[in-house]
N, CA, C and O atoms as CSV, one atom per row, in Angstrom:
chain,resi,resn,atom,element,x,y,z
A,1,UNK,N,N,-15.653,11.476,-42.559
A,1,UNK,CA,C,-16.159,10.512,-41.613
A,1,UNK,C,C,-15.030,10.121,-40.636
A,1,UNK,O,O,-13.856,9.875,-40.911
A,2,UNK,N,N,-15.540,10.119,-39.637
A,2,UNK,CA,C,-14.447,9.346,-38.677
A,2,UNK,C,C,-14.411,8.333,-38.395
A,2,UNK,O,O,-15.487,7.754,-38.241
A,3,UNK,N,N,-13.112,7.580,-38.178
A,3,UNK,CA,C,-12.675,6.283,-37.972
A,3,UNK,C,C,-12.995,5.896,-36.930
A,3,UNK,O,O,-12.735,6.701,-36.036
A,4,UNK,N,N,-13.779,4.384,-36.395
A,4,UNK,CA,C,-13.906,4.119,-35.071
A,4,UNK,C,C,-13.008,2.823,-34.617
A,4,UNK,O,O,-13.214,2.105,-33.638
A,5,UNK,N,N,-11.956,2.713,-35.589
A,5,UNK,CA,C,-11.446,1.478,-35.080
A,5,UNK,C,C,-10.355,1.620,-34.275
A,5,UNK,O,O,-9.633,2.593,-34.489
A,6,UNK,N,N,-9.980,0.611,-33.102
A,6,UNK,CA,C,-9.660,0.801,-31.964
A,6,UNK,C,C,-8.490,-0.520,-31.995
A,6,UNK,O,O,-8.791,-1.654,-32.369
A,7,UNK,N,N,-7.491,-0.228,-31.653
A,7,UNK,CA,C,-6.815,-1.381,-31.185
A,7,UNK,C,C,-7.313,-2.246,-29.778
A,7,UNK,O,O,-6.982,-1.636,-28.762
A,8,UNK,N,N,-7.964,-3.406,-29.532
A,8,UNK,CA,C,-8.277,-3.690,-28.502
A,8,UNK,C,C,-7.586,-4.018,-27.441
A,8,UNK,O,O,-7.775,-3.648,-26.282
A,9,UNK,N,N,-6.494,-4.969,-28.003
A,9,UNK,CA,C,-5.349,-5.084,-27.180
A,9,UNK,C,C,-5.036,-4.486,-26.032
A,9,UNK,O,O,-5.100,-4.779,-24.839
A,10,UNK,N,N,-4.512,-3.147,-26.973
A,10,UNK,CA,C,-3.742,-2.519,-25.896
A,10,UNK,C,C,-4.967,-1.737,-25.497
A,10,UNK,O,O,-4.860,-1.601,-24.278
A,11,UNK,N,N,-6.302,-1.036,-25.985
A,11,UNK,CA,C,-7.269,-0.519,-24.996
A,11,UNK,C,C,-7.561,-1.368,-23.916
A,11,UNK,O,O,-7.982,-0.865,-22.875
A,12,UNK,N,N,-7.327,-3.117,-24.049
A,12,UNK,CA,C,-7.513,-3.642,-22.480
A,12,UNK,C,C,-6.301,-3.613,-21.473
A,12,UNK,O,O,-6.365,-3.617,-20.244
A,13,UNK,N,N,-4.949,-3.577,-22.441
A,13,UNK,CA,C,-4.004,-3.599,-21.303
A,13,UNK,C,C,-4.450,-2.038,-20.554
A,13,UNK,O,O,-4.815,-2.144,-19.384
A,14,UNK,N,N,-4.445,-1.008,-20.983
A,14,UNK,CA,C,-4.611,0.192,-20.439
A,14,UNK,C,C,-5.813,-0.126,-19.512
A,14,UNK,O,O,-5.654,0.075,-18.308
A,15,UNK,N,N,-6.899,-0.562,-19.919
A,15,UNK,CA,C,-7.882,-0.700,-18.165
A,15,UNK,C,C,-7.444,-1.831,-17.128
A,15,UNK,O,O,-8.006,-1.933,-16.037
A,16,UNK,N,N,-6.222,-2.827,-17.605
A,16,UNK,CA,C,-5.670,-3.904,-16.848
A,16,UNK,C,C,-4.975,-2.795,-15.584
A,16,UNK,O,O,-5.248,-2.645,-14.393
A,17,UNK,N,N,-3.885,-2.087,-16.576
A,17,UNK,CA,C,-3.131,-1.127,-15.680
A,17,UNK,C,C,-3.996,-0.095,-14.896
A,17,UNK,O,O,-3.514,0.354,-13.856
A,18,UNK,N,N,-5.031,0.257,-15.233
A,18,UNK,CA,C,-5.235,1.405,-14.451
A,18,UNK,C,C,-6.224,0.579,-13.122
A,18,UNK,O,O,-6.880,1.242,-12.318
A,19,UNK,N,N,-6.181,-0.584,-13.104
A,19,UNK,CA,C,-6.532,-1.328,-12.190
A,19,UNK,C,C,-5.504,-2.256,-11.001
A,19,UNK,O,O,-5.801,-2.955,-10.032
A,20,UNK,N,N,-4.623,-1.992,-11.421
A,20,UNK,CA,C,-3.868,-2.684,-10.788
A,20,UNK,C,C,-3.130,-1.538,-9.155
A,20,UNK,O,O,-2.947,-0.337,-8.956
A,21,UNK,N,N,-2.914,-2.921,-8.297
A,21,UNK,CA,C,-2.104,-1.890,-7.090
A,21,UNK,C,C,-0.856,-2.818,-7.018
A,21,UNK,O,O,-0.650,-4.022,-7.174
A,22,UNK,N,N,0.107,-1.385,-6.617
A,22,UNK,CA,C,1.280,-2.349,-6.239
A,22,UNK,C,C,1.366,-2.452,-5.122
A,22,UNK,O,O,1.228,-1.412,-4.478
A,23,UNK,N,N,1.574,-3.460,-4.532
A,23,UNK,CA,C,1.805,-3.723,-2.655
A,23,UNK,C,C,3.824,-3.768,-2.514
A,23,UNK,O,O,4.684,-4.578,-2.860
A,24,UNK,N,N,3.830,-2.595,-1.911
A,24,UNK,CA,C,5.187,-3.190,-1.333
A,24,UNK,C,C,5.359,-3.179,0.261
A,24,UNK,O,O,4.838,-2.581,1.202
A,25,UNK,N,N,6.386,-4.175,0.076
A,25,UNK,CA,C,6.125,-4.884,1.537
A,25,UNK,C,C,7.626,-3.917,2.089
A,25,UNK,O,O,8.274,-4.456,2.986
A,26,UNK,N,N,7.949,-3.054,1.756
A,26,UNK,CA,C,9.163,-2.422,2.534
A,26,UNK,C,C,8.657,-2.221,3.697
A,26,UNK,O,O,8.985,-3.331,4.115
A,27,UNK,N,N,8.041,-1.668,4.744
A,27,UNK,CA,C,7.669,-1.096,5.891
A,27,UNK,C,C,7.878,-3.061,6.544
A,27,UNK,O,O,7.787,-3.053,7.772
A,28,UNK,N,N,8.110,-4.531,5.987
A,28,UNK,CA,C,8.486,-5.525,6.767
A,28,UNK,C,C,9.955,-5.407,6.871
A,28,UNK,O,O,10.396,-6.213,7.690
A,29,UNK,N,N,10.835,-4.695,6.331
A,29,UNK,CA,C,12.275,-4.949,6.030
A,29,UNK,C,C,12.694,-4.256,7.287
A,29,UNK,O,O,13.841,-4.547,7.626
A,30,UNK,N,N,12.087,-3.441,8.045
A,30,UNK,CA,C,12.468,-2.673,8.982
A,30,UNK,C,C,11.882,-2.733,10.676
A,30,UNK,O,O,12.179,-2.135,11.710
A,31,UNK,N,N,11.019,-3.670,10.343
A,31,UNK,CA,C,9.539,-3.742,11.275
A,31,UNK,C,C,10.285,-3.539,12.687
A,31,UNK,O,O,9.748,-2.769,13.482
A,32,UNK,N,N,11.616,-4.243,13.096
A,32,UNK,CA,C,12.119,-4.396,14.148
A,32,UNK,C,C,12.621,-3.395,14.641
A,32,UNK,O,O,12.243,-3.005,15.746
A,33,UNK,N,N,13.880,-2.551,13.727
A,33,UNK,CA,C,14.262,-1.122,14.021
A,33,UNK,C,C,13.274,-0.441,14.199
A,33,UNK,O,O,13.000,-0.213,15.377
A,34,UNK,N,N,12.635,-0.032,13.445
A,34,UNK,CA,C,11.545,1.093,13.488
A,34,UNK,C,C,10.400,0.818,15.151
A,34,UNK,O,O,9.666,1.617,15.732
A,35,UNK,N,N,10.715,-0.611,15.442
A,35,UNK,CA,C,9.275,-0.300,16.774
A,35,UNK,C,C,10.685,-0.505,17.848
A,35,UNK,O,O,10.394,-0.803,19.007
A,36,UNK,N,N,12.114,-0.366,17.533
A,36,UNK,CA,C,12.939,0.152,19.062
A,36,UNK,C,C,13.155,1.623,18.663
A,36,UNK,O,O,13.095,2.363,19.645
A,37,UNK,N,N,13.318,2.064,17.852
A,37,UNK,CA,C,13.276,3.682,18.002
A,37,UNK,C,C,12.011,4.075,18.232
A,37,UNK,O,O,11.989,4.950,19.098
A,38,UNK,N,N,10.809,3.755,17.762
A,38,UNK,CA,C,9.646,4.179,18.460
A,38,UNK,C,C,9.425,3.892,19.982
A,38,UNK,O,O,8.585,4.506,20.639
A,39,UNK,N,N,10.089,3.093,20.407
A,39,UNK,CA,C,9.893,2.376,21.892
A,39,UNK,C,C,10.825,2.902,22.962
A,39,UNK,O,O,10.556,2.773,24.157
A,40,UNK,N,N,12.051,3.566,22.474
A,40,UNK,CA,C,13.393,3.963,23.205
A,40,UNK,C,C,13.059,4.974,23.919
A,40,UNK,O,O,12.940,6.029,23.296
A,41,UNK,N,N,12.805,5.005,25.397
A,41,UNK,CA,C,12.170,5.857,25.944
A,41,UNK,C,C,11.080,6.578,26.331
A,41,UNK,O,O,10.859,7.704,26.778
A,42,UNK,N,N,10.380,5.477,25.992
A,42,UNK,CA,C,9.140,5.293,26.246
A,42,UNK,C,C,8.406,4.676,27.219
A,42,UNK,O,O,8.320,3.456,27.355
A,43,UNK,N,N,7.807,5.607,27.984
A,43,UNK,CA,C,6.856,5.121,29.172
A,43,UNK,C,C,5.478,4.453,29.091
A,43,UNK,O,O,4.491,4.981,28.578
A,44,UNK,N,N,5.509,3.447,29.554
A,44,UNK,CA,C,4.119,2.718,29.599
A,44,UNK,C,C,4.322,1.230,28.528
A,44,UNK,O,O,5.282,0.480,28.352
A,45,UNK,N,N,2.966,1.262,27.977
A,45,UNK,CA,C,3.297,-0.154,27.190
A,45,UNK,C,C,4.212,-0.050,26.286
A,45,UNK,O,O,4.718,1.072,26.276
A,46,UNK,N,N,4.662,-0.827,25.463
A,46,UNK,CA,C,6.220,-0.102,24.218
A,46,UNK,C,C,4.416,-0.513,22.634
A,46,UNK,O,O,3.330,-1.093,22.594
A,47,UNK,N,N,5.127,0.129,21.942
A,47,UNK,CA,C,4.078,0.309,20.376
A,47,UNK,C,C,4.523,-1.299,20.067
A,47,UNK,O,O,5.621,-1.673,20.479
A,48,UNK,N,N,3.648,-2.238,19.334
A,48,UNK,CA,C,3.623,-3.362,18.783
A,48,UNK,C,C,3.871,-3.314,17.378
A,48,UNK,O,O,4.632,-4.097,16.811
A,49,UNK,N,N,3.203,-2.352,16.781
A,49,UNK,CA,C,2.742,-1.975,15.456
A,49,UNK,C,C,3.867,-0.865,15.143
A,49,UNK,O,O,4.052,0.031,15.967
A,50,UNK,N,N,4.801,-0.937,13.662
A,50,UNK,CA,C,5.489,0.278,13.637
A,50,UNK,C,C,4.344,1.286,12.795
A,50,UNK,O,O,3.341,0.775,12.296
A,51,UNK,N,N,4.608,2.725,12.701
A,51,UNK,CA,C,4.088,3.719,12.164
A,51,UNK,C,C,3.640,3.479,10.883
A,51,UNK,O,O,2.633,3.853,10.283
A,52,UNK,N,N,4.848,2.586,10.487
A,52,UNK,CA,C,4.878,2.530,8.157
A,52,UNK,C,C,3.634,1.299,8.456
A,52,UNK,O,O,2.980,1.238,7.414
A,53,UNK,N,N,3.190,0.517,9.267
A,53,UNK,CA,C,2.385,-0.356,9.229
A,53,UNK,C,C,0.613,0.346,9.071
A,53,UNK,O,O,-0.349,0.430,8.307
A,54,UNK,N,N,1.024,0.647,10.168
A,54,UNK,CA,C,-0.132,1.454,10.289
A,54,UNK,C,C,-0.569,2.794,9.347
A,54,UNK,O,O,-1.469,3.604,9.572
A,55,UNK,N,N,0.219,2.752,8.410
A,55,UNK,CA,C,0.290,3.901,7.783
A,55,UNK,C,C,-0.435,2.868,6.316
A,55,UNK,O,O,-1.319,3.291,5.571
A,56,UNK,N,N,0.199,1.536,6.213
A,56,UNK,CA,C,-0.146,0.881,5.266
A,56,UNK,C,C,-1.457,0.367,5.336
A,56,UNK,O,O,-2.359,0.483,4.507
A,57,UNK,N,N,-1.458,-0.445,6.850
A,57,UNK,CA,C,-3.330,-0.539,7.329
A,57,UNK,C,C,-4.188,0.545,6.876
A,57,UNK,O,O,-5.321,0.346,6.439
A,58,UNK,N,N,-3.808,1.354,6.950
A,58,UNK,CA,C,-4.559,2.548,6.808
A,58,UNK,C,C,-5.654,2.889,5.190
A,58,UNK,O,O,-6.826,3.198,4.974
A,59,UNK,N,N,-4.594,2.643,4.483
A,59,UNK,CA,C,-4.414,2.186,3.132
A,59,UNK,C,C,-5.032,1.945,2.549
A,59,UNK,O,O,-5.815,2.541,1.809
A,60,UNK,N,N,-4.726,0.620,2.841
A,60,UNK,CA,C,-5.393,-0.702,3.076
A,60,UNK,C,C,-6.763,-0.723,3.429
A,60,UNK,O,O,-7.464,-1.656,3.036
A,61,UNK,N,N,-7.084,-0.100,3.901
A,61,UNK,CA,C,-8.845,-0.038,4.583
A,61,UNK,C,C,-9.774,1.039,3.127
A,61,UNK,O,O,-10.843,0.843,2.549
A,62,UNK,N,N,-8.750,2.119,2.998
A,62,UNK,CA,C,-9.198,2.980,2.350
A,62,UNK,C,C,-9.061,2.629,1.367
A,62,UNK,O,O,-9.160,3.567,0.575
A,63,UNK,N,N,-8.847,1.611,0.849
A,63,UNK,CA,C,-8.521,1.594,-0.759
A,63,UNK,C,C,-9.883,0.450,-1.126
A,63,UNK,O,O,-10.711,0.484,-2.036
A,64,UNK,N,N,-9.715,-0.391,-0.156
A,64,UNK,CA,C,-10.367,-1.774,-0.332
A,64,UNK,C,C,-11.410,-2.071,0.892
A,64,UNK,O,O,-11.754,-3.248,1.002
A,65,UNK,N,N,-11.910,-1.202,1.754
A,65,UNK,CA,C,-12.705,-1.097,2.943
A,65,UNK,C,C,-12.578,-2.853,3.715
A,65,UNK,O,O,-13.440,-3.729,3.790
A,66,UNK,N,N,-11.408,-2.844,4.103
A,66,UNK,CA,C,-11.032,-4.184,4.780
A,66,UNK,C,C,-10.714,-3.908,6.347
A,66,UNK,O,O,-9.806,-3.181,6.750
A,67,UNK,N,N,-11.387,-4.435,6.936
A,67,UNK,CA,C,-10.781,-4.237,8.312
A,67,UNK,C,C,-9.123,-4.754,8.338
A,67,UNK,O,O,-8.465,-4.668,9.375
């Protein structure tokens, strides 16, 4: 016969973790450098938004359908 007993504990930490997101906020540590090298020579309006932002918006929408 087989055993059906289960540690619950840790079977909930394991669906805690496989639920969880990590947000890191590195792409703010740089926000300033990153939109003058995107901007350095650049004709017309200069970018507001750096790339890692928009890369995170992006994300962000797709993960959690958030504008």
């Amino acid at each position: 016969m087989v055993s059906l007993s289960r540690d619950w504990k840790e079977y909930n930490e394991e669906l805690v973790k496989r639920g969880e997101f990590y947000l890191s906020p590195v792409f703010l540590e740089n926000w300033e450098e990153e939109l003058e090298k995107m901007n350095e020579g650049k004709v017309g309006t200069p970018y507001k938004f750096p790339e890692s932002y928009v890369q995170f918006a992006a994300l962000w929408y797709e993960f959690f359908n958030l504008p």
